[in-house]
C-alpha positions as CSV (number, residue, x, y, z in Angstrom):
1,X,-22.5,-74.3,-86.6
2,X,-21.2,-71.4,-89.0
3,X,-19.4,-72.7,-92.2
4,X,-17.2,-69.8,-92.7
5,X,-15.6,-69.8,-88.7
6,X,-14.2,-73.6,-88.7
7,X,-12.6,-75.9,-91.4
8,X,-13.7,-79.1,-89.4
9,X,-17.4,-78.1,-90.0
10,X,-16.4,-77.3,-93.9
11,X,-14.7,-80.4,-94.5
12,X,-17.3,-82.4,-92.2
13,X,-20.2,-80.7,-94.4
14,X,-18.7,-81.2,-97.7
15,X,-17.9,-84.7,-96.8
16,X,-21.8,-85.2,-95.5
17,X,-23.6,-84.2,-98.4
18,X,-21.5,-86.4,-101.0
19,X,-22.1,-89.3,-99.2
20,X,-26.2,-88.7,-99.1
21,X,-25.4,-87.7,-102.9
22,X,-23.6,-91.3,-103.7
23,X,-27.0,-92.7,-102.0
24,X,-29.2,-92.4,-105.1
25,X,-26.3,-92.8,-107.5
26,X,-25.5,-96.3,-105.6
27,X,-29.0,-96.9,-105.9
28,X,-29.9,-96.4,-109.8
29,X,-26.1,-96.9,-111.2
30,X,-25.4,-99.8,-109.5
31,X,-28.1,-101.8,-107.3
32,X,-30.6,-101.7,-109.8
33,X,-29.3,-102.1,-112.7
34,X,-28.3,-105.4,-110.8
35,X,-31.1,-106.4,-109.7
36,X,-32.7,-105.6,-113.4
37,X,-29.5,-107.9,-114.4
38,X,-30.4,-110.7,-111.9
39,X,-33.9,-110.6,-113.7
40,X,-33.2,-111.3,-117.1
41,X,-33.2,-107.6,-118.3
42,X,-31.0,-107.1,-121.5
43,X,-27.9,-104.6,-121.3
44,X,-30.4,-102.3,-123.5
45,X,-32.8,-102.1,-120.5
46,X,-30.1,-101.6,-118.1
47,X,-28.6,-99.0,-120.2
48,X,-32.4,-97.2,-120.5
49,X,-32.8,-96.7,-116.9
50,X,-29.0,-95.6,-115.9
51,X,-29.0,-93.2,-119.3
52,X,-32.3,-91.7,-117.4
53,X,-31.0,-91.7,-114.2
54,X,-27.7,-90.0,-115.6
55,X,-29.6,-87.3,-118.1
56,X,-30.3,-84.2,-115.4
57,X,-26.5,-84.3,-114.5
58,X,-25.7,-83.7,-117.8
59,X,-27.6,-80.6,-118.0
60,X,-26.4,-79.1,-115.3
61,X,-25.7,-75.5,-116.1
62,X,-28.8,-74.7,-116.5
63,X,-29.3,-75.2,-112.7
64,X,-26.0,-73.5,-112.1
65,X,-27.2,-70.0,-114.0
66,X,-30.1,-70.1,-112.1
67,X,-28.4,-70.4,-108.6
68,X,-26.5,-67.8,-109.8
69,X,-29.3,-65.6,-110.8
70,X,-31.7,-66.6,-107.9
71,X,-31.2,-67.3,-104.2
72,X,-32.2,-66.0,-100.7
73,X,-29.3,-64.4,-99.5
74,X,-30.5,-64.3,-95.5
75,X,-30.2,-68.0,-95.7
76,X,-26.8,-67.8,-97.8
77,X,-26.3,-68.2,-101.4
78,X,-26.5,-72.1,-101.7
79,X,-28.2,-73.9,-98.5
80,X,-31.6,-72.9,-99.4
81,X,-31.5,-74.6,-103.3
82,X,-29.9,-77.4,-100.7
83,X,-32.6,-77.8,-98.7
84,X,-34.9,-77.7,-101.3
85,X,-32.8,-80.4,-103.3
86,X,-32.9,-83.1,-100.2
87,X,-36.7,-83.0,-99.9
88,X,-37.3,-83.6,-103.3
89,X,-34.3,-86.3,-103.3
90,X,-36.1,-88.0,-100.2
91,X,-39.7,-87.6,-101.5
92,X,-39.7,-89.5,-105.1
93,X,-37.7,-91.9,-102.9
94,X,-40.7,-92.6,-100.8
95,X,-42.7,-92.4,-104.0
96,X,-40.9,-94.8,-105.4
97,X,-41.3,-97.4,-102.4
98,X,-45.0,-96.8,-102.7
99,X,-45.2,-97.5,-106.6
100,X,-42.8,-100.4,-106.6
101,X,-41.9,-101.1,-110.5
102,X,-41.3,-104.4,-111.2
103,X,-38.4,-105.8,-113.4
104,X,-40.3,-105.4,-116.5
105,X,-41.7,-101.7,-116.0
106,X,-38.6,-99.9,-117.4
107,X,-40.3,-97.0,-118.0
108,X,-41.0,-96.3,-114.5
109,X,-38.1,-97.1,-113.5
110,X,-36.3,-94.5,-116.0
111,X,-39.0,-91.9,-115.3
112,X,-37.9,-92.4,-111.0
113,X,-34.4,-92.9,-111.5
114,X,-34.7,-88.9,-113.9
115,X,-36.9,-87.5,-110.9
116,X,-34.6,-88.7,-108.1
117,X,-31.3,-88.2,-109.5
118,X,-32.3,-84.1,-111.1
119,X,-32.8,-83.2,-106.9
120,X,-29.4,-85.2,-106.5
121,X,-27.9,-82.8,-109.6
122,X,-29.6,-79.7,-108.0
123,X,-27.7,-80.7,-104.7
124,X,-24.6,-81.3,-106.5
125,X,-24.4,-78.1,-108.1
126,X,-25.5,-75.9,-104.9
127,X,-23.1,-77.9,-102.7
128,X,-20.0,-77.5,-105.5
129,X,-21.0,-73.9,-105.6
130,X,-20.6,-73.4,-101.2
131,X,-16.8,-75.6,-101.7
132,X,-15.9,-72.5,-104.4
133,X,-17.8,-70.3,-102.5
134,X,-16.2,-70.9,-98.9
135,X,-13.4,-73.1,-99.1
136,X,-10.0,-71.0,-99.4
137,X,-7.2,-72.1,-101.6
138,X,-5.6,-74.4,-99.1
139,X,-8.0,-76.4,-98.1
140,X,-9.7,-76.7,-101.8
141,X,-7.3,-80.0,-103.0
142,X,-8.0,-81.8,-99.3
143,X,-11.5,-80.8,-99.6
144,X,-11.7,-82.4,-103.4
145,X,-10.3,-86.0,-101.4
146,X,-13.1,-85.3,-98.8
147,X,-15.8,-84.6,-101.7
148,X,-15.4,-88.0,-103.6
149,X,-14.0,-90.0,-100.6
150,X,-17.6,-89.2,-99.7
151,X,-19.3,-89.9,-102.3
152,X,-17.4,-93.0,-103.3
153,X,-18.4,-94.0,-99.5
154,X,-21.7,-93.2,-100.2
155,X,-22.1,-95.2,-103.3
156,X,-20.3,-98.3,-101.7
157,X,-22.6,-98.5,-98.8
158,X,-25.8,-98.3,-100.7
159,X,-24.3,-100.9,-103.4
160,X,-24.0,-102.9,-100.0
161,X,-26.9,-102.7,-98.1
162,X,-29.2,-102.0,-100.8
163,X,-28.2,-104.9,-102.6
164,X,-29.0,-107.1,-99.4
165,X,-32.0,-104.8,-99.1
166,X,-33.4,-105.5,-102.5
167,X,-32.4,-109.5,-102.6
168,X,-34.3,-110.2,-99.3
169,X,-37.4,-107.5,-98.9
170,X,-37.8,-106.3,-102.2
171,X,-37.0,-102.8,-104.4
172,X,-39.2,-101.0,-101.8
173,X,-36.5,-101.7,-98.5
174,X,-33.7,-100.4,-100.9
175,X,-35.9,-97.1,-101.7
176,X,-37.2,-96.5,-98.1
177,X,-33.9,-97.0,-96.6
178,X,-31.9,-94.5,-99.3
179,X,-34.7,-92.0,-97.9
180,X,-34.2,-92.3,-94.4
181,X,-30.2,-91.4,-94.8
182,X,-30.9,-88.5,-97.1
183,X,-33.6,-87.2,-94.8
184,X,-30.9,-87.7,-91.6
185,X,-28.8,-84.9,-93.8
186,X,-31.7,-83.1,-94.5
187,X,-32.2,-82.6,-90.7
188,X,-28.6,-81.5,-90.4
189,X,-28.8,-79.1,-92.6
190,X,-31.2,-76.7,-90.9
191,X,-28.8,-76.5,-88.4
192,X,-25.8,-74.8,-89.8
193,X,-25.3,-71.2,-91.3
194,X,-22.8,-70.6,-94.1
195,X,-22.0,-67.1,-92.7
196,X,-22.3,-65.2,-89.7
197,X,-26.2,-63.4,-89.2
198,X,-27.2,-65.2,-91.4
199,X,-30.9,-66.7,-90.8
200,X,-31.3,-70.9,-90.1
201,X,-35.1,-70.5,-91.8
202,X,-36.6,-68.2,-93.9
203,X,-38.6,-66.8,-90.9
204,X,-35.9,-66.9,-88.5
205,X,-33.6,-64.0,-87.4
206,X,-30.8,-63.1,-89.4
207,X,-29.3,-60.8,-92.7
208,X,-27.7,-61.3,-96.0
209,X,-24.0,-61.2,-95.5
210,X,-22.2,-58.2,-97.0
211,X,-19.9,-60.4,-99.2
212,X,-23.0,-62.3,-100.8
213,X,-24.3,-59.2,-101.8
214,X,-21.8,-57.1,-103.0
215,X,-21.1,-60.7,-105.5
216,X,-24.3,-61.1,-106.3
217,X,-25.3,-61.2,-110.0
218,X,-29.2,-59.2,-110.1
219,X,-29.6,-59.3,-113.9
220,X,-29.5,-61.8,-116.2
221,X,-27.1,-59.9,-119.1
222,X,-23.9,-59.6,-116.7
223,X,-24.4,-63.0,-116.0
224,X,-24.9,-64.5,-119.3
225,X,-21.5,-62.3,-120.0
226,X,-19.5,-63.4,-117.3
227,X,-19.9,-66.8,-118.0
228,X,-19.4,-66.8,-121.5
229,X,-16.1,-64.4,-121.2
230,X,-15.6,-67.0,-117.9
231,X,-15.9,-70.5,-120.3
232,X,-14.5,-69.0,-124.0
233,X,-10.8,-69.0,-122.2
234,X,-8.7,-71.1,-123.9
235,X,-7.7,-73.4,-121.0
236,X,-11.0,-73.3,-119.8
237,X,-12.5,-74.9,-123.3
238,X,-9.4,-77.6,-123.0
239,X,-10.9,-78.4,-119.5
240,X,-14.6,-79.0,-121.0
241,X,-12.9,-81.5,-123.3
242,X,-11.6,-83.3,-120.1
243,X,-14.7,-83.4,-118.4
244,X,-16.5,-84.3,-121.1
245,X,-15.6,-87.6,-121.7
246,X,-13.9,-88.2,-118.1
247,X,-16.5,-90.4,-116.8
248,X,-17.4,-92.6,-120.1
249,X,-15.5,-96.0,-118.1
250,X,-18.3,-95.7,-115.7
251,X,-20.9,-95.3,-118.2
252,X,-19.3,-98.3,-119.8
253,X,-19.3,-100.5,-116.4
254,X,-22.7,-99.1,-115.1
255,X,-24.3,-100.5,-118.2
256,X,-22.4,-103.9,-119.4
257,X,-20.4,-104.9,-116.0
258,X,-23.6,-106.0,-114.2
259,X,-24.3,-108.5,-117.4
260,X,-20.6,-109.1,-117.5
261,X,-20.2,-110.6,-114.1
262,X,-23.5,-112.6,-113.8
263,X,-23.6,-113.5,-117.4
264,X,-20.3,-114.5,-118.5
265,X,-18.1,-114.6,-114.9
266,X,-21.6,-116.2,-113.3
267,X,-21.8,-114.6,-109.9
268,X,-24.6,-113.7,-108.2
269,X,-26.2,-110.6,-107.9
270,X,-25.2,-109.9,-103.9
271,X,-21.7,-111.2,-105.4
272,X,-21.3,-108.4,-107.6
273,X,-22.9,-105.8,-105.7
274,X,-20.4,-107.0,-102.7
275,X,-17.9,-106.9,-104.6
276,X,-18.4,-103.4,-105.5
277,X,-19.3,-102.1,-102.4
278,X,-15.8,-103.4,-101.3
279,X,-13.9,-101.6,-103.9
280,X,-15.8,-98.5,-103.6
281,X,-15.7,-98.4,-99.8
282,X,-11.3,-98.5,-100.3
283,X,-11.3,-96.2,-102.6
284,X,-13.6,-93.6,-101.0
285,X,-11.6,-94.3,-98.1
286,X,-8.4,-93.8,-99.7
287,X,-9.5,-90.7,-101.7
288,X,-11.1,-89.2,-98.0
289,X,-7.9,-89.4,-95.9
290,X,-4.9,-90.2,-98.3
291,X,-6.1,-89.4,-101.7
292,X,-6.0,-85.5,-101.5
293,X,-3.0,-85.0,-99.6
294,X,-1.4,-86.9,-102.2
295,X,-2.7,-85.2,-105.4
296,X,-1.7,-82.0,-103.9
297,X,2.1,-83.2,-103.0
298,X,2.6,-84.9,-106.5
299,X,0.6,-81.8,-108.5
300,X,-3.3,-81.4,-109.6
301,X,-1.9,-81.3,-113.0
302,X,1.1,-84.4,-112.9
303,X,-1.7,-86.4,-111.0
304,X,-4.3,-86.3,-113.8
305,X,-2.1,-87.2,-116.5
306,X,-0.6,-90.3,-114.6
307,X,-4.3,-91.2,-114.3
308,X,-5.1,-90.8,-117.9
309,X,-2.1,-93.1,-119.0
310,X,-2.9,-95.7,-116.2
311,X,-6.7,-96.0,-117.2
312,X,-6.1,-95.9,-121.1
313,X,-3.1,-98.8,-120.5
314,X,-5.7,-101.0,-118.1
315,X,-8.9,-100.1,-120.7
316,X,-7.1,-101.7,-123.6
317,X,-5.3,-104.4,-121.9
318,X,-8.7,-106.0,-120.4
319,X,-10.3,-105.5,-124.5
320,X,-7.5,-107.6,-125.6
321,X,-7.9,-110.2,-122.9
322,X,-11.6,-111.1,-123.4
323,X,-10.7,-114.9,-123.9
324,X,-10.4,-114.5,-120.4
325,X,-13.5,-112.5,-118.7
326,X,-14.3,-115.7,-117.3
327,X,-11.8,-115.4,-114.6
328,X,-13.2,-114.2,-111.6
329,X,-9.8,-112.6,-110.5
330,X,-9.6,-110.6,-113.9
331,X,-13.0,-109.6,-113.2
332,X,-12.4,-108.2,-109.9
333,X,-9.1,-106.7,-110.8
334,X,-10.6,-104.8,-113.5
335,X,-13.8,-103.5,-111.5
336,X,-11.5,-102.4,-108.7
337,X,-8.9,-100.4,-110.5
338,X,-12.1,-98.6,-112.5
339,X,-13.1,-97.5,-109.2
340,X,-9.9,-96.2,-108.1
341,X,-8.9,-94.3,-111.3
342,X,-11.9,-93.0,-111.6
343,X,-12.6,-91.3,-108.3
344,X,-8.9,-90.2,-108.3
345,X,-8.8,-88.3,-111.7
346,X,-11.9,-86.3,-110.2
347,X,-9.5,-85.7,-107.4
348,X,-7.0,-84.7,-109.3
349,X,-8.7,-82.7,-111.6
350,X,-11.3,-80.5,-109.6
351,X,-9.4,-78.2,-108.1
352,X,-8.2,-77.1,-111.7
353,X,-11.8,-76.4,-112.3
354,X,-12.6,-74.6,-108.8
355,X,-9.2,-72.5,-110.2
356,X,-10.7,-71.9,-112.9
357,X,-13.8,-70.3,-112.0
358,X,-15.5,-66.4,-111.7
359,X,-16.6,-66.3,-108.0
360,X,-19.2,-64.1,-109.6
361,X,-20.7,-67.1,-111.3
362,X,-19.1,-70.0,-110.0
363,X,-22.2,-72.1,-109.8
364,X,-23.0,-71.3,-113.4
365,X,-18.8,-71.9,-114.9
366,X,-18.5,-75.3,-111.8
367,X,-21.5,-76.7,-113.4
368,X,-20.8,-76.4,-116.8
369,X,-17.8,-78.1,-116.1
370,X,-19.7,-81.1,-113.8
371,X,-22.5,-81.3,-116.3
372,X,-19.7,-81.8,-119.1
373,X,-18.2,-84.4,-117.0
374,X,-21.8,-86.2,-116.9
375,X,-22.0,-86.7,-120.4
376,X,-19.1,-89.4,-120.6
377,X,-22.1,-91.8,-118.8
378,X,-24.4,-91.7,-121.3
379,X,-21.6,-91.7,-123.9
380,X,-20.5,-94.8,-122.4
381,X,-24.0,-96.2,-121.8
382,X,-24.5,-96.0,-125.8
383,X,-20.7,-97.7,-126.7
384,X,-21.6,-100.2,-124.1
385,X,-25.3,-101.4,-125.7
386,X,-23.4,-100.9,-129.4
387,X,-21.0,-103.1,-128.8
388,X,-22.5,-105.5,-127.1
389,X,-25.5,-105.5,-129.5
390,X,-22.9,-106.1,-132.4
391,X,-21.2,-108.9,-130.3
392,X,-18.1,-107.6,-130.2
393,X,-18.2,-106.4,-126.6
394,X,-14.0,-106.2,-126.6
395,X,-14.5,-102.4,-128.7
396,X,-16.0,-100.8,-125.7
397,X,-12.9,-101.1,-124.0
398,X,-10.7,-99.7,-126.8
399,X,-12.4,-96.7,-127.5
400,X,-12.0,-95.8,-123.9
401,X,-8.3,-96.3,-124.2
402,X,-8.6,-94.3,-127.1
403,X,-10.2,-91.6,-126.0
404,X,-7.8,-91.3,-122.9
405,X,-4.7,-91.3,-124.7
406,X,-6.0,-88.1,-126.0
407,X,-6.5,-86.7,-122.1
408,X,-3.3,-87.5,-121.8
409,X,-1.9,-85.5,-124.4
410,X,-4.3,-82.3,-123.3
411,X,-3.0,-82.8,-119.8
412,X,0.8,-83.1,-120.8
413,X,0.7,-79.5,-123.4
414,X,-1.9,-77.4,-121.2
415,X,-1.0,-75.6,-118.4
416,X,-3.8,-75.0,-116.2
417,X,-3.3,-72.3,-113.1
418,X,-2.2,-72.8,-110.0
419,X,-4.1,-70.0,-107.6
420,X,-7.4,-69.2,-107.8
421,X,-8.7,-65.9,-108.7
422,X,-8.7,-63.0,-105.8
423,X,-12.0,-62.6,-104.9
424,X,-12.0,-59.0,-103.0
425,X,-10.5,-57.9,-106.5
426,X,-13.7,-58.7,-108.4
427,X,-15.5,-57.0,-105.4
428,X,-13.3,-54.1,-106.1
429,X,-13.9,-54.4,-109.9
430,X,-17.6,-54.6,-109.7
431,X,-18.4,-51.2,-108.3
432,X,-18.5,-48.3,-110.2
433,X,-15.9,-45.9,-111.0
434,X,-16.7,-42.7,-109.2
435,X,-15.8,-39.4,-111.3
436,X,-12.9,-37.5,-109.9
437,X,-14.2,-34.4,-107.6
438,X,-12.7,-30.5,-109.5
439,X,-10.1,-29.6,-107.4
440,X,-11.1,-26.7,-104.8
441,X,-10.7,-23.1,-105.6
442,X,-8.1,-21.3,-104.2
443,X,-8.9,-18.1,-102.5
């Protein structure tokens, strides 16, 4: 149960904890907001409670400079932020079963969906870092398949059975049972070790490992000036104008597709959230055993900019078709290529960013990267509720294509790197020089 001896227990790991971390995204981006939708909330309401729910994961660095600056190194550098991220994940959870906001209590819902989904960040972050931290270069592109394949899995099955959850028992089965598989990986956790002697518990047996220590950061200055010498590169600052407005689609469908397909295609709320657990389950499934194979055989680089072409073309062609958002077959066409294009640009485009980073302070560079890639929601939570609110719902879906013909352009000039940086060289380069010793006399 050591992370560092055996790639099965990596990947397996990696895969684990995205899938808990699709739990509460299923649950706030998607079940609710459906449920709010099947109970006459406006797209303004909707767009309230996802914009909260989406909020800590856009300020996500500052969780990544603390990682960075504080840890317990006999436990490792990440698995104690880990464990502490899953109990507060499964404890508002519970809270939230025990308060039980109605359909009209938005503010609640906003304030639960913030709480729940800032331990979900915190675990994001500390679970990015370990993949930089322990994965090696050939496993990183198969591991970024495994990391959304999982998560994509995870937010399909909650859309599922929460949805049935929620329609038959009520909000509080959908929050209880969310808990329970989050606290199963909680459980898990205490188990494994990221590096040999390390301890399981803080008052177990065990040491900081060597590595972790001679890379660990013990002042703030060094840290603040890695990262900024780290994220002032010139490819780096292209790659924060990727992420930045990567996922705005699925800001865009979180907050007007719910109203979409039980206003104007008139399905049901277990329709919709079916039919989304469908295409999220394929699409985690493809992106967990096909997806990362294949962005590593075609190119990190080649695969993201097909991706930007493909969602910018399908964005602008479903605007221009709104005479027809009726049909239930355009409708689920549309909501399952979403799905695949966006889990597959993250696949395509992460291990760039894991290239990218300063072991020294990859939690603090990763997450400035994620937490860029967070504000697209809430970018397209606002485009969504202003063009909707001006009637002309159609625009939402051409600024996207807009803004992705751009990414496509960035992706096409740039040339990102292909290795990752050498970690025993910035070992190397962070101790001190030691003066040369005066040669010995000579009798």
């Amino acid at each position: 149960m050591i992370l560092e001896r055996s790639t099965k227990l990596r990947l397996f790991t990696v895969f684990l904890f995205y899938f808990t971390q699709g739990v509460p995204i299923g649950l706030f981006f998607i079940a609710i907001p459906a449920w709010l939708a099947s109970n006459g909330a406006t797209t303004a309401d909707r767009a309230a409670v996802v914009s909260a729910s989406i909020l800590p994961w856009t300020m996500k660095f500052f969780l990544g400079f603390v990682m960075d600056r504080y840890t317990y190194l006999p436990m490792g550098r990440r698995r104690i932020w880990i464990i502490g991220a899953q109990s507060t994940i499964v404890l508002f959870l519970v809270l939230a079963a025990v308060l039980s906001p109605g359909s009209e209590d938005i503010w609640m819902l906003s304030m639960l969906g913030f709480i729940v989904n800032s331990g979900t960040a915190f675990q994001d972050v500390s679970i990015d870092s370990l993949a930089v931290d322990i994965m090696p270069e050939d496993e990183r592109a198969r591991a970024t398949g495994v990391m959304f394949g999982g998560q994509v899995l995870g937010i399909s099955s909650t859309t599922f059975v929460a949805g049935r959850l929620i329609e038959r028992f009520g909000t509080e089965a959908g929050y209880l049972g969310a808990a329970a598989v989050v606290g199963s990986a909680l459980l898990y956790l205490i188990f494994i070790r990221e590096r040999e002697g390390e301890r399981r518990v803080p008052w177990g047996k065990g040491e900081a490992h060597p590595r972790n220590v001679a890379l660990q950061v013990e002042a703030w200055k060094p840290l603040l000036v890695n990262s900024a010498k780290a994220m002032i590169a010139p490819l780096s600052l292209l790659a924060l104008i990727v992420f930045l407005v990567r996922s705005m689609p699925s800001g865009v469908a979180e907050a007007y597709h719910p109203g979409l397909a039980t206003s104007i295609g008139g399905w049901s709320l277990t329709e919709y959230t079916d039919m989304m657990s469908k295409a999220q389950f394929a699409v985690g499934l493809f992106a967990l055993t096909v997806g990362g194979w294949l962005v590593a055989k075609i190119g990190t680089q080649r695969s993201a900019l097909s991706m930007c072409i493909l969602i910018s073309l399908f964005a602008i062609g479903f605007g221009l078709a709104r005479p027809f958002w009726s049909n239930a077959a355009l409708l689920t066409g549309y909501f399952w290529q979403l799905e695949f294009f966006a889990t597959m640009i993250s696949v395509a485009f992460i291990p760039i960013a894991m290239r990218l980073c300063d072991p020294r302070v990859a939690a603090t560079q990763f997450t400035l990267y994620m937490a860029a890639s967070n504000v697209g929601r809430p970018m397209g939570n606002s485009v969504a509720a202003a063009a909707d609110g001006a009637g002309s719902p159609q625009v939402m879906y051409f600024v996207v294509g807009g803004v992705f013909v751009v990414l496509a352009f960035i992706m096409k000039l740039a040339r990102f790197p292909t290795s990752a940086p050498v970690i025993e060289d910035l070992i190397e380069a962070k101790q001190p020089v030691q003066p040369e010793e005066p040669a010995p006399p000579i009798n």
